[in-house]
C-alpha positions as MATLAB code, in Angstrom:
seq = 'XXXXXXXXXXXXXXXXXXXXXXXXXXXXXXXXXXXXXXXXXXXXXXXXXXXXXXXXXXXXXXXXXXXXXXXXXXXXXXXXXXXXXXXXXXXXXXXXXXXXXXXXXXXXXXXXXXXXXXXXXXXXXXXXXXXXXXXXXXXXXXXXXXXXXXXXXXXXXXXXXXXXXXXXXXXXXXXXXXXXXXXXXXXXXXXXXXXXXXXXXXXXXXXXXXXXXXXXXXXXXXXXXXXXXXXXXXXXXXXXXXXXXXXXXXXXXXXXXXXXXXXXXXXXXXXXXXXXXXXXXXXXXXXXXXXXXXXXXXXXXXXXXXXXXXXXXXXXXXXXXXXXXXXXXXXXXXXXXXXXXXXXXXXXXXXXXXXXXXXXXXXXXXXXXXXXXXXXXXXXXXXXXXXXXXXXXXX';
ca = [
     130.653   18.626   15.516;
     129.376   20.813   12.542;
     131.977   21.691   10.133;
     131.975   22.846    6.685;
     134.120   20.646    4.791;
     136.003   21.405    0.983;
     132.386   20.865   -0.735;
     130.588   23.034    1.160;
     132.928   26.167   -0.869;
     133.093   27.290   -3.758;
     136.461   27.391   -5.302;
     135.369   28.138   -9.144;
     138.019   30.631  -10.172;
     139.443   30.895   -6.520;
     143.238   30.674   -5.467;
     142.656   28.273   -2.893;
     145.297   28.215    0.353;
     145.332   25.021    2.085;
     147.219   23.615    5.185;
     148.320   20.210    4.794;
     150.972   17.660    6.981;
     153.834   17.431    4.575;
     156.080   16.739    7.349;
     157.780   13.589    6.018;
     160.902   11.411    6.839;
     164.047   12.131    4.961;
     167.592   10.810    4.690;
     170.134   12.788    2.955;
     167.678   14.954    1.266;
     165.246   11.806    0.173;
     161.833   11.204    1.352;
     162.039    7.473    2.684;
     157.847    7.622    3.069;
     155.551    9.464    1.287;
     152.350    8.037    3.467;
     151.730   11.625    4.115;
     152.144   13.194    0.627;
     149.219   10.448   -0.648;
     147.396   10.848    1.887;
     146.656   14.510    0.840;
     146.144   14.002   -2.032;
     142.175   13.367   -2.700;
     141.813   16.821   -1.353;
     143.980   18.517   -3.769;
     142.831   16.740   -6.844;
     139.619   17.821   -5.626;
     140.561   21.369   -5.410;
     141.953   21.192   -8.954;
     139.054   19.844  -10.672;
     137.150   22.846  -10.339;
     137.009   25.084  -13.274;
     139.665   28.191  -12.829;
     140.850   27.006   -9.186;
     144.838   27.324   -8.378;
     146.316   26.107   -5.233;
     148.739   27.311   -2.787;
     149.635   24.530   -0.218;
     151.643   25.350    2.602;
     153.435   22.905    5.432;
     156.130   22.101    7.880;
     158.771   19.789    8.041;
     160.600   18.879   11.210;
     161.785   21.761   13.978;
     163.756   24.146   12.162;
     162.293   26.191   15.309;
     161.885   29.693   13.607;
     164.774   29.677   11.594;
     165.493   29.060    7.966;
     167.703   25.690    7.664;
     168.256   24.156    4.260;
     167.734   20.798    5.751;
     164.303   21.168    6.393;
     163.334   22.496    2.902;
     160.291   21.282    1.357;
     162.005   20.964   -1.961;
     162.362   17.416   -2.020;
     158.483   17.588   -1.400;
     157.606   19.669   -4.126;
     159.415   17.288   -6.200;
     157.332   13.965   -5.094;
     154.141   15.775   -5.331;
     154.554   16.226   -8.757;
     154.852   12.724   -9.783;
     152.476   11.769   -7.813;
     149.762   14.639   -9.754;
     151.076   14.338  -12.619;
     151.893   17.683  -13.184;
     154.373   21.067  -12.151;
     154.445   21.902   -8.659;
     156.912   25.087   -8.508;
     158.681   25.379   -5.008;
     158.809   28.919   -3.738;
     161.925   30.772   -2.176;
     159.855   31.787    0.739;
     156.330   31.338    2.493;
     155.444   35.039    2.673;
     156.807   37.988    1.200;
     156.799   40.717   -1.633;
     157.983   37.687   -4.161;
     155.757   34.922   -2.511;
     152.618   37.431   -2.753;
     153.451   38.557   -6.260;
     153.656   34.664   -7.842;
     150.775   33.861   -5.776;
     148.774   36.474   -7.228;
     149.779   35.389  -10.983;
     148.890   31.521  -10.665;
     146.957   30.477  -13.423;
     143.959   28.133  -13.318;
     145.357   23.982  -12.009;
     148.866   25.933  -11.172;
     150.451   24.463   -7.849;
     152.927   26.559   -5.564;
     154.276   25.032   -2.729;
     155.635   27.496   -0.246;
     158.701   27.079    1.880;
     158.437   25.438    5.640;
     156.223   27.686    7.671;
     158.605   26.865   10.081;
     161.044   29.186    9.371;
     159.437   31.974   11.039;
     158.936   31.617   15.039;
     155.395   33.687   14.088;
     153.686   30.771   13.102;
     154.367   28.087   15.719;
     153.572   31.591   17.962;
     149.845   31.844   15.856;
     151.377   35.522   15.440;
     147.878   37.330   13.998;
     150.679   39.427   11.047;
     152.406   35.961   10.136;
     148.721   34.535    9.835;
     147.227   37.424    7.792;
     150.509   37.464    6.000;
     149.775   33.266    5.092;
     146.013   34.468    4.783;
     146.643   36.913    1.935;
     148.280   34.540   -0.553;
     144.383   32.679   -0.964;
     141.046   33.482   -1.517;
     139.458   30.520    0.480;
     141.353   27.991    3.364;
     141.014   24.756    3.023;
     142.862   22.538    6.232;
     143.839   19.004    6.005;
     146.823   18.508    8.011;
     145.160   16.563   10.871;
     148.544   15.679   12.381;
     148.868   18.982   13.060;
     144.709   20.292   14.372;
     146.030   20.349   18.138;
     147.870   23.130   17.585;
     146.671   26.395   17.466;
     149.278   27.724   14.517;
     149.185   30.474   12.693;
     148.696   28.229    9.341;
     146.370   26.051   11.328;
     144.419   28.368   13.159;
     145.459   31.991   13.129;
     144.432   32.285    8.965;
     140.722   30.586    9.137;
     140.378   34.501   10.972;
     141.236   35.923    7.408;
     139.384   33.695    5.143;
     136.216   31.109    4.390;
     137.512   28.323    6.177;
     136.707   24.570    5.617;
     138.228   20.935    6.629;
     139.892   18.893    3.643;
     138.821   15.156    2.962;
     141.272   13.476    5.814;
     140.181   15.807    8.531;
     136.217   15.063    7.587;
     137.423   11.570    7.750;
     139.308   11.331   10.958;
     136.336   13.270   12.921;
     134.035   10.690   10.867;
     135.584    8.008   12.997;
     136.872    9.604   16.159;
     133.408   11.786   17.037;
     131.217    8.584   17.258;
     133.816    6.035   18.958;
     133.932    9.453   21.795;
     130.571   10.289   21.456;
     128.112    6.792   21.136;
     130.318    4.017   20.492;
     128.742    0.698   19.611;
     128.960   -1.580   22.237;
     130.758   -3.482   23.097;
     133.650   -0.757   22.515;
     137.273   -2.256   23.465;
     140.246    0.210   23.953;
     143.817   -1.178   23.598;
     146.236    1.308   25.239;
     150.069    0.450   25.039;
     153.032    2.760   24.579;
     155.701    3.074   26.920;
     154.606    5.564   29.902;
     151.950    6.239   31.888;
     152.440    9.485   31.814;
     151.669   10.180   27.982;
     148.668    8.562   28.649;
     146.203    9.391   31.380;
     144.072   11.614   29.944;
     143.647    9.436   27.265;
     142.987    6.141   30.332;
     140.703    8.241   31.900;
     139.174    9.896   29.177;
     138.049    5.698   27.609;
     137.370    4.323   30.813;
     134.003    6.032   30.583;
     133.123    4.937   27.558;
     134.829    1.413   27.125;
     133.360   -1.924   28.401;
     136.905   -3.626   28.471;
     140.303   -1.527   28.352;
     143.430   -3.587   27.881;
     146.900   -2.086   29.443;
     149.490   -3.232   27.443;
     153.298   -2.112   26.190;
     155.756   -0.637   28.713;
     153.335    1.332   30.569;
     151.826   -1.784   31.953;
     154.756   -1.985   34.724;
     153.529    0.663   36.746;
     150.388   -1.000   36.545;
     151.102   -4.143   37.791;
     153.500   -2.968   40.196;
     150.218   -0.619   41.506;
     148.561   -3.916   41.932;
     151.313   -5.594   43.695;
     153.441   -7.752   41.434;
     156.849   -8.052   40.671;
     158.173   -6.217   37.840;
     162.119   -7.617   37.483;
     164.230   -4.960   36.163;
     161.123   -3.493   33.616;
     161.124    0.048   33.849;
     158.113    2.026   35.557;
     157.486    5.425   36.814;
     157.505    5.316   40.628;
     155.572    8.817   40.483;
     152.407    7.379   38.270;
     151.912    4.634   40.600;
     149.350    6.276   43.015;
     147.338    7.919   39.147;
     147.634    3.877   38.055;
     145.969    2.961   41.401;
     143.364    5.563   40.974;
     142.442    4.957   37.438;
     141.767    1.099   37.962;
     139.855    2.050   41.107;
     137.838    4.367   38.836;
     137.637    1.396   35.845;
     136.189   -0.540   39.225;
     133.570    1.698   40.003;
     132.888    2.057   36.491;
     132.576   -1.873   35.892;
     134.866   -0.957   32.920;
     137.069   -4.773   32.828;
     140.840   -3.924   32.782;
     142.850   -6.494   30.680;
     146.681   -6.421   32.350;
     149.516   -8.883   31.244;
     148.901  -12.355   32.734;
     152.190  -13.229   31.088;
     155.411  -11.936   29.424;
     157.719  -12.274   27.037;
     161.258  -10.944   28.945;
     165.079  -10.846   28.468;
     167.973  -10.397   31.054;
     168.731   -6.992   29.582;
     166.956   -4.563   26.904;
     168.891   -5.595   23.956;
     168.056   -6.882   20.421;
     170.355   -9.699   20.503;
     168.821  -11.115   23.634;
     167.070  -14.415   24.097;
     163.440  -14.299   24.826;
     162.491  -15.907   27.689;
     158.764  -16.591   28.644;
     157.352  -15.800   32.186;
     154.333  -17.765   32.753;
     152.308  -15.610   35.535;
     151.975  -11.728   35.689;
     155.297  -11.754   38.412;
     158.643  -10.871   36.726;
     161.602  -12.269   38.325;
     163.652  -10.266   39.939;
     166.968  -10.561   36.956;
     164.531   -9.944   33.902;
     162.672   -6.809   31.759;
     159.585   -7.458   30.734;
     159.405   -6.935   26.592;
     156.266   -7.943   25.283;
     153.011   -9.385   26.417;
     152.592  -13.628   26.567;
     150.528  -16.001   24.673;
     147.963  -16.228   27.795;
     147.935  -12.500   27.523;
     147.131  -12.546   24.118;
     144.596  -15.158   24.244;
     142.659  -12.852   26.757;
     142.725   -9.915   24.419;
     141.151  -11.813   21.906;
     138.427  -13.658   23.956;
     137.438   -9.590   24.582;
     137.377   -8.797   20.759;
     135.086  -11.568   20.147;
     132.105   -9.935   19.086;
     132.909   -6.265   19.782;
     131.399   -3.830   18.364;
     134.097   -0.966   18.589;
     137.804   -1.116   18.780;
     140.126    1.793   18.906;
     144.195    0.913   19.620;
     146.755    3.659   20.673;
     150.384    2.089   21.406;
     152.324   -1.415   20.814;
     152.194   -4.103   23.149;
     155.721   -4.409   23.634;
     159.287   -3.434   21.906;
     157.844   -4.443   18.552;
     161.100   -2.494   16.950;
     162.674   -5.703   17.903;
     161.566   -8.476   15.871;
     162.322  -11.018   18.704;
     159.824   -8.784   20.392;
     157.310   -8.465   18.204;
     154.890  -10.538   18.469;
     152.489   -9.476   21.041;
     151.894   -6.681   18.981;
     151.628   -8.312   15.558;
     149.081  -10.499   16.659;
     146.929   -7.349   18.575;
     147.706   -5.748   14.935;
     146.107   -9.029   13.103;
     143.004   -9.474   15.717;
     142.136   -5.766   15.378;
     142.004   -6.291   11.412;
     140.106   -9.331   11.807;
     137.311   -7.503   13.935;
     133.771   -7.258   12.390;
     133.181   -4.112   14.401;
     134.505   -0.614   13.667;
     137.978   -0.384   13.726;
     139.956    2.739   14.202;
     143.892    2.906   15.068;
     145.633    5.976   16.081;
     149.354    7.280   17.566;
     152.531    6.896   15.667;
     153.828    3.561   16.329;
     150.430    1.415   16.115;
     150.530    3.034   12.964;
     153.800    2.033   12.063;
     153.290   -1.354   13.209;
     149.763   -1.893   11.381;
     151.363   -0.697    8.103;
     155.113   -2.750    9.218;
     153.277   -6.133    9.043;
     150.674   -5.289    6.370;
     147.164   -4.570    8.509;
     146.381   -1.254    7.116;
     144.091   -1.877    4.238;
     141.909   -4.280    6.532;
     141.188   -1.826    9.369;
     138.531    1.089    8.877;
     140.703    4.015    9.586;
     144.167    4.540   10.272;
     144.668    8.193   12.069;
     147.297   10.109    9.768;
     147.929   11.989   13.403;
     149.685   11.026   16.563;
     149.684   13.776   19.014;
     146.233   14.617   17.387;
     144.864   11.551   18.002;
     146.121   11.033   21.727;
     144.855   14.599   22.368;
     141.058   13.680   20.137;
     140.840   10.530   22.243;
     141.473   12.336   25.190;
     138.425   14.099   24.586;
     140.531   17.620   24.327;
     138.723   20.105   21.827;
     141.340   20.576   18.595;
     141.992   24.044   17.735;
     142.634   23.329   14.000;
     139.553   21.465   13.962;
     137.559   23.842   16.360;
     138.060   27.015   14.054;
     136.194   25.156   11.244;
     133.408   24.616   13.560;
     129.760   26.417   13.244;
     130.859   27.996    9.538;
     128.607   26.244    7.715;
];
C-alpha cells in the first residue's frame, strides 16, 4: 500500500486541515481519558514546526447524529489540547460557515482552531460532496490521522482528500506499518488470538486469519458456539444458535487449511453472570448443565502459551473472558502478559484488548497497540479502508 504520508507535503506557509479521532470519554463535561488526544499529537507538533504552517483540526465526538447537542461539544477538547501543546487552541462556534471560513482564513503562522463536532451536520456521516468541499475549503493541504475512524467513507475522512493534497498523519503510517505485513507476509509462525463475545462480529475477521495463521486460538464468549459446534456442553453460557453451522464451517476450513484451532479445554464458570459470584473451575471443555462459562482455565491457558513459544507473529482482537469482572479476569490478564512477553511482533487491536492491555499495564511492552476498533476488525478482515484508500497512489 503506497501512501503519501505528512512528510511527503509541503506545509511551509500552508493552513493545514487535518482529520483526527478526538472522540474521547467524558463524564459531566470532563474527559476521563485523553489516550486519544496524545496519541495525535506527534502529527500536529509536526505540522507546527514548519515555518509559517497553521492548523485547522477537525473531529467527532460521540452520535450527536446530525444535530447540534451541547453535550457532544468538543470544547472540553480544545481545552486539554492546549495543555498538552503548550499553547492556545481557540474552539470555534461552528465547523463550516461564513464565521468558520473567515477565522480560518486569518490564522496566523503555529495558530490552532479546533472546529466544532463534524457531527452536527447529517452531511458528513452522509460523505455529502458540499459538506466535504465546505470542510475542504477551510485548508490548503489534508492531512488524516484519525485511524479509528479510516473505515468510513466520511465526508471529513474521505469526501475532502477530493478537494485537496491529501496525505496520512504519523498514527495512520504506523497502524498500516504493522497491520499490512501481519495481512500480507507475516513471519511465521503467526498466532491469532480471537475473543470477544459473538461470533457474529467476527467471521470475516476468522476467516479472513485462518489463511494466514499457523495456530488461531478461540477464546472469550464467542467460544460457546464453538464448542457447542463441536459437540460439548455449554451449561447456561450464551451462544448464537444461528452461527453454529458458520462455526462448523470455519473449523472445517482451519482443517483443510492445517491452520491448529486452540478452543477452551477448561473454564472458569459461575451459577449466574454476576460480579459477586463465586468462581468455580470446570476441569474439561463440558460445562455442566447449572453453570456460564466466564473465562478460559489454567489448562487453557497453558495451551495458549505452549503456541506462543517461539512465534514469530502475534496479533490479539478480544478478551478471553468477562475481564470487566475482576473475579473474571484472569484468563485474559495472563493472554495480555504472554503477548507482551513474546519476542516476535506483537500487534493488538479492538477496543477491549486495548482496554485490558493498558487496564493491567501491557501497553508499553507490546509493538503496537491499534488506536482503532472497528478499523482494526474491518483491516484484519482484509476489507480495503476508505480513509486509508483515498490516500493511496498520491505520492
Amino acid at each position: 500500500m503506497s501512501i503519501r504520508t505528512v512528510k511527503d507535503l509541503d506545509l511551509r506557509g500552508k493552513r493545514v486541515l487535518i482529520r483526527v479521532d478526538f472522540n474521547v470519554p467524558l463524564k459531566e463535561g470532563v474527559i476521563t481519558d485523553d489516550t486519544r488526544i496524545k496519541a495525535a499529537l506527534p502529527t500536529l507538533k509536526y505540522i507546527l514546526e514548519q515555518e509559517g504552517s497553521s492548523l485547522v483540526i477537525m473531529s467527532h465526538l460521540g452520535r450527536p447524529k446530525g444535530e447540534k447537542k451541547p453535550e457532544f461539544s468538543l470544547a472540553p477538547v480544545a481545552k486539554r489540547l492546549s495543555e498538552l501543546l503548550g499553547r492556545p487552541v481557540e474552539m470555534a462556534a461552528d465547523c463550516i460557515g461564513d464565521a468558520v471560513t473567515s477565522r480560518a482564513a486569518s490564522l496566523k503562522a503555529g495558530e490552532i482552531l479546533l472546529l466544532e463536532n463534524v457531527r452536527y451536520y447529517a452531511g458528513e456521516t452522509k460523505n455529502d460532496p458540499d459538506f466535504a468541499k465546505k470542510l475542504a475549503s477551510l485548508g490548503d493541504v489534508y492531512v488524516n490521522d484519525a485511524f479509528g475512524t479510516a473505515h468510513r467513507a466520511h465526508a471529513s475522512t474521505e469526501g475532502v482528500t477530493k478537494f485537496l493534497p491529501s496525505a496520512a498523519g504519523f498514527l495512520i503510517e504506523k497502524e498500516v506499518a504493522f497491520f499490512e505485513p501481519l495481512l500480507k507476509n507475516p513471519e511465521h509462525p503467526f498466532v491469532a488470538i480471537i475473543g470477544g463475545a459473538k461470533v457474529s462480529t467476527k467471521i470475516g475477521v476468522l476467516e479472513n486469519l485462518i489463511d494466514k495463521c499457523d495456530t488461531l486460538v478461540i477464546g472469550g464468549g464467542m467460544c460457546y458456539t464453538f464448542l457447542k459446534a463441536t459437540g460439548k456442553s455449554i451449561g447456561k453460557s450464551l451462544f448464537e444458535e444461528e452461527f453454529l453451522k458458520t462455526a462448523t464451517d470455519l473449523l472445517k476450513k482451519a482443517e483443510q487449511k492445517g491452520t491448529k484451532v486452540i478452543l477452551p479445554l477448561d473454564h472458569v464458570c459461575a451459577k449466574a453472570f454476576s460480579e459477586k459470584e463465586t468462581p468455580i473451575a470446570v476441569d474439561g471443555a463440558n460445562i455442566p448443565e447449572d453453570l456460564i462459562g466466564m473465562d478460559i482455565g489454567v489448562q487453557t491457558l497453558a495451551e495458549i502459551k505452549n503456541a506462543l513459544a517461539g512465534a514469530r507473529s502475534i496479533v490479539w482482537n478480544g478478551p478471553m473472558g468477562v475481564f470487566e469482572f475482576e473475579a473474571y479476569a484472569k484468563g485474559t490478564v495472563e493472554v495480555a502478559e504472554m503477548v507482551a512477553s513474546c519476542k516476535g511482533t506483537t500487534v493488538v487491536g479492538g477496543g477491549d484488548s486495548v482496554a485490558a492491555v493498558n487496564k493491567f499495564g501491557f501497553a508499553d511492552r507490546i509493538d503496537h497497540v491499534s488506536t482503532g476498533g472497528g478499523a482494526s476488525l474491518e483491516f484484519l478482515e482484509g476489507k480495503v479502508l476508505p480513509g486509508i484508500a483515498a490516500l493511496e497512489g498520491s505520492k
